[in-house]
N, C-alpha and C positions, 0 to 999 in steps of 0.2 A: 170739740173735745178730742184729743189724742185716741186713738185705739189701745190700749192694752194690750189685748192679746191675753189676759189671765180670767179666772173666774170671777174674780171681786175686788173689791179696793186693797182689802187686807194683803192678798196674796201677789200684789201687782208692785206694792209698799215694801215688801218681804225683796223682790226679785229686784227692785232698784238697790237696797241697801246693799244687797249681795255682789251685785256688781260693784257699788265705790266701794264696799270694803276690798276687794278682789285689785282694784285700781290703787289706791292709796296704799295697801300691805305692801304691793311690791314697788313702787314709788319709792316708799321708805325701807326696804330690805335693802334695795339697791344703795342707797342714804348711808345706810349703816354699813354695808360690806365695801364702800370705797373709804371711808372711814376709817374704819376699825383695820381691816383685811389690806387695803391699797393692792387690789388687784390690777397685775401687766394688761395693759392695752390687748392682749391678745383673748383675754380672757373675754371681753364684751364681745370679740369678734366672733368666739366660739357660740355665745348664747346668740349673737344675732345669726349665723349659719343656721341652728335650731331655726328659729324663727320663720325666718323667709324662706329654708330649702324642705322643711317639715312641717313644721304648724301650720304655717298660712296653706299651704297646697292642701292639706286635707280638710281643713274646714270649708277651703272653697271648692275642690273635689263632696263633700258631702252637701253641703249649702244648695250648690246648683244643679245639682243632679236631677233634683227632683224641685226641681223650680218651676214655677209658669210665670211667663215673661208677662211684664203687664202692659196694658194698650195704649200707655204714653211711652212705651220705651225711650223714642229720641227726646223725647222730654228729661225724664229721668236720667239716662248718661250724659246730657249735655250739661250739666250741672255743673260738673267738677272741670271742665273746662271753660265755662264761663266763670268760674272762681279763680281760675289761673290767669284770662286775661283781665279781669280788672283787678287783682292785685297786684300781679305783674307792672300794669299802668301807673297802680297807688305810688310805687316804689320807683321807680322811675319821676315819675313827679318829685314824690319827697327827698332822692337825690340831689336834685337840685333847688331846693329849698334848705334842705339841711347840710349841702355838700357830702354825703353820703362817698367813702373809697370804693370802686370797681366792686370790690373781694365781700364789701360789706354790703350791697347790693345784691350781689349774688349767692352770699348765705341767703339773705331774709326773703326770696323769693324759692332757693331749693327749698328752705323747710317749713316756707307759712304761705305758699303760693298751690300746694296743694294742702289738702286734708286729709288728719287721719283718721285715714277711713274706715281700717280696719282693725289693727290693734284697740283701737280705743272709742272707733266706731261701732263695729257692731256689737260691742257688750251696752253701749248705749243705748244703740236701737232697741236691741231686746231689754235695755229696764225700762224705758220712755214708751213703748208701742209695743211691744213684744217678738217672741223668736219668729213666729209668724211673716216679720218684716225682713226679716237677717237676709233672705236668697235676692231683695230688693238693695238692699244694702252691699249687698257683693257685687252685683250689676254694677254699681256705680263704681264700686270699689275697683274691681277686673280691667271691665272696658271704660276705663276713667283716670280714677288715681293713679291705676297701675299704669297704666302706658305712657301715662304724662312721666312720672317720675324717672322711669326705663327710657324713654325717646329725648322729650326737650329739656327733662329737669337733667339728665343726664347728659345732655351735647352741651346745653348754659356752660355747666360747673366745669366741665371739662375747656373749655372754650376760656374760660375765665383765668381758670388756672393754668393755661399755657399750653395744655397736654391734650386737644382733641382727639378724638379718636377716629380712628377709619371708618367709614361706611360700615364695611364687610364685619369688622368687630362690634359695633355696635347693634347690627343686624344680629349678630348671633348670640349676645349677650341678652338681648328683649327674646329672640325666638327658642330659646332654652332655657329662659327663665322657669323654674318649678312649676312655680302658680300660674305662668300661661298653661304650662303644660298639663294643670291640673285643670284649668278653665276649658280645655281644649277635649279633656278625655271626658270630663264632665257632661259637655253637650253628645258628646258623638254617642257615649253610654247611657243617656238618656232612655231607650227604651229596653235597657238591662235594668233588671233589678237586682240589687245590689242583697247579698246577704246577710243575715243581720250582725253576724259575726264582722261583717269586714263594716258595715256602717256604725256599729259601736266604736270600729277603734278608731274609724274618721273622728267621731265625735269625742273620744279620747284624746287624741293627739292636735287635733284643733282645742282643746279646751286650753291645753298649756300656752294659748299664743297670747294674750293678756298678762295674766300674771309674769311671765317670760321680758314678755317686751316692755312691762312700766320698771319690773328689776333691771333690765338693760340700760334704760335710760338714766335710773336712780345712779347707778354706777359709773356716768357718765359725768352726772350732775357736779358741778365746779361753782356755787353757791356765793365765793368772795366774790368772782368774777362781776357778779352783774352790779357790783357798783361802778366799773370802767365802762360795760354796755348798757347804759340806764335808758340812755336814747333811742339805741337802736332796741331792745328789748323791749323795751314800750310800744316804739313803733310797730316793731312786726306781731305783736301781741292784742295791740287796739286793732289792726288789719283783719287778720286773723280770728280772732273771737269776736267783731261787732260789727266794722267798719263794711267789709269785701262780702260778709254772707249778706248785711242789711242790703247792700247795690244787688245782689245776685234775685234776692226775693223781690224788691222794687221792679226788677224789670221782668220777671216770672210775671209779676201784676200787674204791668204796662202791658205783655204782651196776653194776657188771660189765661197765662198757663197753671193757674192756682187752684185748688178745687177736688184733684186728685191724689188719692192717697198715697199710690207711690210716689207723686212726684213729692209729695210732705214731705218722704222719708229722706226723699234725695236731697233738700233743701236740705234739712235737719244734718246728713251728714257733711253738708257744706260750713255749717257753725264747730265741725268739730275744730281740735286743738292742732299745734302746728306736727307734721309728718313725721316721721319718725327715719324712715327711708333716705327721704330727703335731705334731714339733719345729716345724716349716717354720711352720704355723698358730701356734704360741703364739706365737713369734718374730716374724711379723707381726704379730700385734696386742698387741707388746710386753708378753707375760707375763712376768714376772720374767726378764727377757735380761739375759744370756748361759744361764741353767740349763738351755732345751733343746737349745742346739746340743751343752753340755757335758757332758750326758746321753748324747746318741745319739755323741759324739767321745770319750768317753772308753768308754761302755757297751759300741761296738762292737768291737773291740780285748780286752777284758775279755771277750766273748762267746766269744772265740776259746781260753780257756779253761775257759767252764762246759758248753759245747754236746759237747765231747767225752764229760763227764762223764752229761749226757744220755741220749746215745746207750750208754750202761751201761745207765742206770737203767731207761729203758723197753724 
């Protein structure tokens, strides 16, 4: 049985709905203001800047501050890089089965070769097991998701598209990143306690990173599109939601790493839906666009059915 984390079945029932309503509102806001509004490309840029140089930072600035690591740790972060290489593999394989172009390859591995971890992970975590889990969920998320996407998912796309970037810029782009920076002041402030005034508006300003980030994507979302990507949208979406988490727990079971509860959690966020970051990157340097926005806009939505099942399995 899952942990909770709440006092009873009732209130545990209450904190899941809360969450996909919270997912699905701005899914569909977004839906509706590309629609109705047909907002400049520059505007999704404005709300993803919110996102990754505010939101995220302070939720994971609060998250981990007051965290205790748990005693599978390298259990727990190797997760989300073992979800990078056997997807990575899947796709590579299914290239050459389905003749798959360079460009189409390297979207479906920027934005379903990690998971999202955070945006749509830890509201998860906390309805499926509880907040209780969330500074477990960040671990993964931090020294995981994050550096994959910042290092290799970022040298691929760039690589792909023609445009690599320098050592030295790339170095400084991962080591300035917010949310390092926020992971970074996080641990060293560990034995500060923080005042309640300043950890209320942590938790203020990380609340906006959900709601924020499924309207960014809504906005993104290009809906005719996937009758051109039916192949590849399937494919990185079976990968993704069934295929790469089922090999990942398989061999967690092969190797006896099953049993503990952080590592649950870590598994759990490996089933989430395709990256949102990652979309972000192939889409800038026009991977086969529209298929990451329609990856993470349609996958997201669709996760809200396989993640329950999930939390069965493990």
């Amino acid at each position: 049985m899952p942990r909770w984390g709440h006092s009873d079945g009732t209130t545990c029932h209450d904190g899941r709905m809360s969450a996909l309503v919270v997912l699905l509102v701005g899914l569909a806001a977004g839906i509706v203001v590309r629609r109705r509004i047909h907002p400049p490309p520059a505007a999704t840029a404005v709300v993803n800047t919110w996102l990754l140089d505010i939101a995220l930072p302070a939720l994971v600035l609060h998250a981990v501050h007051g965290i205790h690591f748990p005693d599978h740790l390298a259990l727990v972060v190797a997760a989300p890089y073992l979800l990078f290489a056997v997807s990575s593999a899947l796709y590579l394989l299914a290239a050459r089965v389905m003749h798959l172009p360079r460009q189409t390859v390297g979207a479906l591995i920027a934005a379903t070769a990690v998971a999202n971890t955070s945006f749509v992970g830890f509201p998860m975590v906390t309805a499926f097991y509880g907040a209780d889990d969330v500074p477990t969920a960040v671990l993964v998320d931090q020294l995981g998701s994050f550096l994959l996407v910042n290092t290799v998912v970022l040298m691929m796309v760039t690589v792909v598209a023609g445009a690599a970037l320098p050592r030295a810029e790339l170095a400084r782009r991962v080591l300035t990143a917010p949310a390092l920076l926020a992971l970074v002041s996080a641990l060293v402030l560990r034995p500060v306690t923080f005042p309640q005034w300043l950890d209320d508006a942590l938790v203020s300003l990380g609340g906006t990173l959900t709601p924020l980030a499924l309207f960014s994507i809504g906005m993104q979302l290009e809906v005719p599109a996937a009758r051109r990507y039916w192949r590849e949208l399937g494919l990185g979406l079976a990968v993704k939601l069934v295929v790469a988490p089922a090999l990942v727990v398989g061999l967690y079971a092969l190797a006896g790493g099953l049993g503990d509860h952080s590592v649950t959690i870590a598994l759990f966020e490996t089933a989430m839906p395709p990256m949102v970051t990652g979309a972000l990157l192939a889409a800038r340097h026009d991977l086969a666009t529209p298929l990451p926005s329609l990856l993470v806009g349609v996958g997201v939505p669709l996760s809200l059915l396989t993640l329950p099942l999930w939390t069965l399995i493990l």
